[in-house]
C-alpha positions in Angstrom: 8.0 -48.2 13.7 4.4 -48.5 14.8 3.6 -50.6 12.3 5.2 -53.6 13.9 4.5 -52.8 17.7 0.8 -53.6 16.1 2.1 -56.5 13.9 5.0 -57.8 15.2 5.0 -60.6 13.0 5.7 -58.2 10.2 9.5 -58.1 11.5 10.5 -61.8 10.7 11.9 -63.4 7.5 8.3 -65.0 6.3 6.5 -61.6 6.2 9.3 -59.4 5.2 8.6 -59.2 1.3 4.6 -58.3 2.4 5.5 -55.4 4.3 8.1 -54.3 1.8 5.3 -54.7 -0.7 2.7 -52.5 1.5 5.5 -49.7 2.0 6.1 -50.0 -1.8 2.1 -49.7 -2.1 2.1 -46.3 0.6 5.2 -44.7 -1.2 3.9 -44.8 -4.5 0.3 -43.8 -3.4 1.9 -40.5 -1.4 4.1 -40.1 -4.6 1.3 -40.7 -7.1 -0.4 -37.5 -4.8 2.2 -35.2 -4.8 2.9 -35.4 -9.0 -0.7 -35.1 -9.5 -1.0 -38.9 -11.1 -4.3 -39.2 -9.4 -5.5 -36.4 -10.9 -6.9 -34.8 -7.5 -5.3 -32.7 -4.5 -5.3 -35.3 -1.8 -7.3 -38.0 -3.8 -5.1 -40.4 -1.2 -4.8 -38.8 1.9 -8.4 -37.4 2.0 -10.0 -40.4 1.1 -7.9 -42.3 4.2 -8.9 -39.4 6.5 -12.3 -39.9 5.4 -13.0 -43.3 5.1 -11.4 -44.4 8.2 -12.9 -44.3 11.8 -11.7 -41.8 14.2 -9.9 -44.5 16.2 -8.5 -45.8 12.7 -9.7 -49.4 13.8 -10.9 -49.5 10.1 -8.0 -47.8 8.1 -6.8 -51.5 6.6 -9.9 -51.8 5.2 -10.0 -48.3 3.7 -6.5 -49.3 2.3 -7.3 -52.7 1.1 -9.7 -51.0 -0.6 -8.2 -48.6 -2.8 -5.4 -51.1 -3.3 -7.9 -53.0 -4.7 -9.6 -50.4 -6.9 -6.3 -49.2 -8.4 -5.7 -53.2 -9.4 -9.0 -53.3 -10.6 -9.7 -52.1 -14.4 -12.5 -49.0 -14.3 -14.8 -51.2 -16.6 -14.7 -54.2 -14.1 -14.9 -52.4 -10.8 -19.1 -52.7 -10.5 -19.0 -56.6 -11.1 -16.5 -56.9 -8.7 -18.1 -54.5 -6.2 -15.6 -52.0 -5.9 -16.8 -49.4 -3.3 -18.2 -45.8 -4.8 -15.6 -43.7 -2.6 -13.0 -46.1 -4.0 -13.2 -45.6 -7.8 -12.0 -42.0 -8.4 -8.6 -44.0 -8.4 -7.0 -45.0 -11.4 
């Protein structure tokens, strides 16, 4: 899995239950897309495609982000800074 030749320390006991929880985050996000949840074709994948740099040295960020937005409720997101690109999730 190339997810762990980049974190290898995603592989041991201690950070099992955080990757299980980020998989859990991507499944639902790619299932959220395809049963039109979020409203948009490709709200998810676009806005990764977008939003990260060509070399993807930024896609954690772009992630974090939406992650973030989607945990956030719509009438708190300006106090807390939520990003423009970010708030078409609900």
């Amino acid at each position: 899995m190339e997810l762990l030749k980049t974190n290898p320390d995603w592989d041991t006991a201690e950070r099992r239950q955080a990757m299980n929880h980020f998989m859990a985050r991507l499944i639902f996000c790619f299932f959220a897309e395809d049963t039109n949840i979020f409203h948009s074709d490709g709200l998810f994948t676009n806005t990764i495609a977008q939003m990260s740099a060509s070399d993807s040295s930024n896609t954690h960020e772009v992630l974090a982000e939406i992650f973030r937005a989607m945990a956030t409720p719509p009438k708190e997101r300006e106090a807390a800074g939520i990003r423009n690109w970010a708030n078409g999730f609900p």
